[in-house]
N, C-alpha and C positions, 0 to 999 in steps of 0.2 A: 137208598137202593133204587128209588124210581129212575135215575140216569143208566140204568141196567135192565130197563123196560122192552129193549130191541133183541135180546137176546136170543130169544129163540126165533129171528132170523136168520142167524149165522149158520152156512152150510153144514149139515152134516154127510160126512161118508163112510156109508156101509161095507166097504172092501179098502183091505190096505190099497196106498201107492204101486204100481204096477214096479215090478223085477224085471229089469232088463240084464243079461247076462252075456256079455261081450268079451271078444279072445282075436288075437290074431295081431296083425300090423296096422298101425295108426287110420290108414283109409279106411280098413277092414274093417273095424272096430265103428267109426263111424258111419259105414253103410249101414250095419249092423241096429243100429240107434235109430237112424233116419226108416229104414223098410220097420223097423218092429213098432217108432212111436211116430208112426206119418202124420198120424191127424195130427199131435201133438204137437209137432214140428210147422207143418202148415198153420196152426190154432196161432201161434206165440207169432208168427210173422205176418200175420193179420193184426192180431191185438198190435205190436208195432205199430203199423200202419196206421194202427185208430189213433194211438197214440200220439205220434205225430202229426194230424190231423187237428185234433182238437187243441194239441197244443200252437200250431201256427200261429199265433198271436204273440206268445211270448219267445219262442225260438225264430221266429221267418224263417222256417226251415220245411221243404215240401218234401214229400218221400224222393223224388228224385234226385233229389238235393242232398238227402243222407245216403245215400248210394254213391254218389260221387266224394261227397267226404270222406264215408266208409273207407272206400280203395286206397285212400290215402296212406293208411294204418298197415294195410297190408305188406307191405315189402318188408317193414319193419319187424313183423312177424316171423316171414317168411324167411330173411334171412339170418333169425337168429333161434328160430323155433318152429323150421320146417314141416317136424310131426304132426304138432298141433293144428295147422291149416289145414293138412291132410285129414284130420279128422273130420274138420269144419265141411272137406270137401267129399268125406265119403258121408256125411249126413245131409249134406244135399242133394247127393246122388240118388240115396236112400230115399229121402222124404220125398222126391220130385218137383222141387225146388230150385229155384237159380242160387248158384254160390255168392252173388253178390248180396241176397236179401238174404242168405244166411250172416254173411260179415256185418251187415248193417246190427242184427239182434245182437250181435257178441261186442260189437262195440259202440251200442246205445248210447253208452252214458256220455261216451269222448264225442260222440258227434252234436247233441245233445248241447256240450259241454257243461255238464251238471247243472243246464239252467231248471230243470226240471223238482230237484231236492226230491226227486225219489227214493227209496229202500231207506227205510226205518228199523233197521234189524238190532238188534240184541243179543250179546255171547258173552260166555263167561264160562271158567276152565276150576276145578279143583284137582287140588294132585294130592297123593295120599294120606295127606298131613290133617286133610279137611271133611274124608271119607269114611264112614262105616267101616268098610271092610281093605281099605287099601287102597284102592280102586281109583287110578286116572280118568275124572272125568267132564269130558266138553260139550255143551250146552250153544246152542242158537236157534232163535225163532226167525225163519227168514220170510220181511214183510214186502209186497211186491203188488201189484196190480192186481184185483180179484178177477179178471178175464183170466189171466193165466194159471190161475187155480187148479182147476181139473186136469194142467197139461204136467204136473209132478209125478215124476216117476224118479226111483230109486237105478243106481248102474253099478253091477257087479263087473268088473273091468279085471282082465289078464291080458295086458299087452305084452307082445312077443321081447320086446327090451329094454322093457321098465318096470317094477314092483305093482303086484296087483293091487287092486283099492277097491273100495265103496264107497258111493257117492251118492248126495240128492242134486239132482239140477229138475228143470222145466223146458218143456217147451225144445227149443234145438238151442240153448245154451249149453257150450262145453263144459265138462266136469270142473268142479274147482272148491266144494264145499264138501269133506268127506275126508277118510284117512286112509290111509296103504300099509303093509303086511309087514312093514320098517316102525312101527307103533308111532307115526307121524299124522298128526292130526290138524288138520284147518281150517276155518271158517274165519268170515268174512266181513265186513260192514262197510258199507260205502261214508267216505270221507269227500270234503270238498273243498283242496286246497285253488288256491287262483294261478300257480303255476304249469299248468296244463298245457300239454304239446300235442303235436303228434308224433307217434311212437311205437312198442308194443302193445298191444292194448291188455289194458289191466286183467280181462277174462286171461288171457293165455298167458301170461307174467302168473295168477295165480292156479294155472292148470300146472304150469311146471313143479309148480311147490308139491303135486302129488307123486311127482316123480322120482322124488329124493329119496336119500337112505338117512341120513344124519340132519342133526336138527341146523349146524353150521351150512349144509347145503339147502337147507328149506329157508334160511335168515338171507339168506346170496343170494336165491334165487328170486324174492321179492324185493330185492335192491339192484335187478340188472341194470344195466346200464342202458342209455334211449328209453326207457318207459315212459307209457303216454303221460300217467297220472297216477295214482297208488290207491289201494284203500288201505282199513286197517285187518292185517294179517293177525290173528288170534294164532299162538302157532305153538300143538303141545308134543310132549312125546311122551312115550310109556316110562321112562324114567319118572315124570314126576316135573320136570323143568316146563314149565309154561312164559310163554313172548307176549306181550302185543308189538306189533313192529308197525307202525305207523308212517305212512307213506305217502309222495308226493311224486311229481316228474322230478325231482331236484333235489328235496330234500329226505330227510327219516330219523327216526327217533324207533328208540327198541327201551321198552318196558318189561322191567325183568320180576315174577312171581314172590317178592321176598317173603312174600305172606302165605304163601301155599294156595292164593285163589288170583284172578284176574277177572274183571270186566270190561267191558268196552259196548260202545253203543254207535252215534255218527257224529260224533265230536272230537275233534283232536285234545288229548289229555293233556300233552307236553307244551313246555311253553314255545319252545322254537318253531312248532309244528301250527300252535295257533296263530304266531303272527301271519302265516299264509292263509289261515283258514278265512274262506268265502262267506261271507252274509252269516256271520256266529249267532247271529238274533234269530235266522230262523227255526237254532237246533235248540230251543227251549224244550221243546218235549224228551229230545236225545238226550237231553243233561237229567232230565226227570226220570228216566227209565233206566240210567245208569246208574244214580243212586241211590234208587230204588233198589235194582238187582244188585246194590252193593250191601244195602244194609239187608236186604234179606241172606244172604250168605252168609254176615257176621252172625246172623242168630246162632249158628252150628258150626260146631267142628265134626261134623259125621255124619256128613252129607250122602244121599243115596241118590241113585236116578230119580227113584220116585219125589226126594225132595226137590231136585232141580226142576222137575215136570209142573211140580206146585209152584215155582217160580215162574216159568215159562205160561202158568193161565192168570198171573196178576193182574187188576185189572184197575189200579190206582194210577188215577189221571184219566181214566177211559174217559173216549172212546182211541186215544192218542195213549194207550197202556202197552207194557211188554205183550202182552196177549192185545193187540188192535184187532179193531172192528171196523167195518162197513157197511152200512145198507142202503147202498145203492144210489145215493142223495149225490146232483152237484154233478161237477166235471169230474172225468175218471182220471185226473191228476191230481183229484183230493182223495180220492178214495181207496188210499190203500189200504193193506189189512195184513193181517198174518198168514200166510197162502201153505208154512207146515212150521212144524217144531221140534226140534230132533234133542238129544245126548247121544251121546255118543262116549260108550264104554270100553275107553284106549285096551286097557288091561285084557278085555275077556274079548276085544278087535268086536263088537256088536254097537249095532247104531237102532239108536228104536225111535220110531218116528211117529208124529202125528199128522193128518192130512188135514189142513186148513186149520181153524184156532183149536189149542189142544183144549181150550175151554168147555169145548163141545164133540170133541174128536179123540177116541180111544189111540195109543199108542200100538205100535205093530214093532217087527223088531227079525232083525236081518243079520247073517251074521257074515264073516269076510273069511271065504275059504282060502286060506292060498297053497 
């Protein structure tokens, strides 16, 4: 137990994640984001900044430099998912920001081009068959920079011509990990195949997926066509039917629930999908945490939130565990951590969240009016 000696440095927080509650037309909606979470917004495009900074050695890439890359992505967007820029552009309005260092944050990782092996996230889905009480339910701890910690907030979302949703993002990243009022549920994990373009960028490829009605238009909608790059799509619905859809600019693989649970971590499962996969030697820990949360699921067939929550504070392999840690050691491109931890309760449309490691952080719990 002495390798669990840092623990009580790990942030705690006293008040849930902040509610933001947005309505109206795609701009709207994102002004709405930007004036309610400014610092937040300003905070994440700073942290950027650092990021890119410190990383210059391995990318040669200068913040002006990702701004110009950035624009690249752009038309690609724009002319096949107009809304979504709109949004990007009423959160810069909002925060008091320029639109182009907002497009730089949303499409990090393509400029980047995943030289960086950031997000270490972990998801995993059971659908009735594996529940207590019935209950469709999906799990993700999303791991990220600990500078952008504090910038999580929850978004209660009614757009005027798309299915309402709730969602966790950070900072002025567009929505893209959360479910809609069509019992469609998604999360996320970065993958790193070496076919990477330029394209849609993967943020707004998986913003659309919350706009769907049917789980056929959520499986399309992560295989559009020009996308930059892919991650792995976790993708459930109140039925019961759980995907992982595993994704590249080029290629994809779709992993179907026969067992009534899925996991996924940042390693491509399939074998097609591995032959593209990027430097596989560095995702030794991803492979650790995936069958880790594999064999913890098999212990039960009647699984509760509360048991997924005991999965989400594991802490075998630490400090590189489903629940990661950091204290502050080293470059801040070693230092990631677990920045919240969600389930997310298809059935009863409630997502209960914890704010930084759930290890140490009471969960809260939110529910999707529509």
């Amino acid at each position: 137990m002495t390798q669990l000696k840092n623990l009580s440095e790990t942030p705690v927080h006293t008040t849930p994640p902040p509610l933001v509650r947005v309505s109206g037309t795609h701009l709207e909606m994102g002004q709405q984001i930007g004036e309610s979470r400014r610092k937040n917004v300003q905070n994440s495009i700073e942290n950027a900044r650092k990021l890119i900074k410190e990383a210059y050695r391995e990318l040669e890439l200068s913040w002006d430099g990702a701004l110009i890359q950035a624009r690249k992505y752009l038309p690609f967007a724009q002319e096949r998912y107009p809304q979504y820029v709109d949004e990007m552009q009423g959160i810069a309005e909002g925060a008091n920001i320029s639109f182009d260092e907002l497009v730089v944050l949303n499409v990090l990782e393509a400029v980047t081009m995943d030289a960086l092996h950031l997000t270490r996230c972990t998801s995993m889905a059971v659908n009735d068959e594996y529940t207590a009480d019935g209950h469709v339910l999906v799990a993700h701890n999303e791991d990220w920079i600990p500078d952008d910690e504090n910038d999580v907030f929850v978004i209660h979302a009614k757009p005027n011509d798309e299915p309402p949703y709730l969602a966790m993002t950070y900072g002025g990243l567009i929505s893209n990990i959360g479910f809609n009022a069509y019992g469609i549920a998604q999360v996320i994990d970065s993958v790193y195949p070496n076919d990477s373009r330029i394209g849609i960028p993967r943020l707004v490829v998986s913003r659309a997926v919350l706009a769907v009605k049917t789980l056929g238009g959520a499986i399309n909608r992560t295989l559009i066509p020009h996308r930059a790059a892919g991650y792995n799509h976790l993708i459930a619905h109140e039925s019961g039917e759980i995907y992982n859809v595993e994704v590249s600019a080029r290629r994809f693989s779709i992993i179907y629930n026969k067992d009534g649970y899925l996991v996924h971590t940042n390693n491509y499962l399939s074998e097609n999908m591995q032959e593209i996969e990027n430097d596989p030697e560095e995702l030794i820990s991803s492979r650790i945490r995936y069958f880790r949360a594999l064999r913890l699921l098999n212990q039960s067939k009647s699984h509760t939130i509360k048991s997924l929550q005991t999965i989400q504070r594991d802490h075998v392999n630490y400090p590189n565990s489903i629940c990661k840690h950091d204290f502050g050691e080293g470059n801040l491109l070693d230092r990631e951590k677990t920045i919240n931890a969600m389930v997310i309760d298809l059935t009863a449309r409630e997502m209960h969240i914890a704010w930084g490691n759930p290890c140490k952080n009471s969960y809260h719990t939110y529910h999707l009016d529509d």
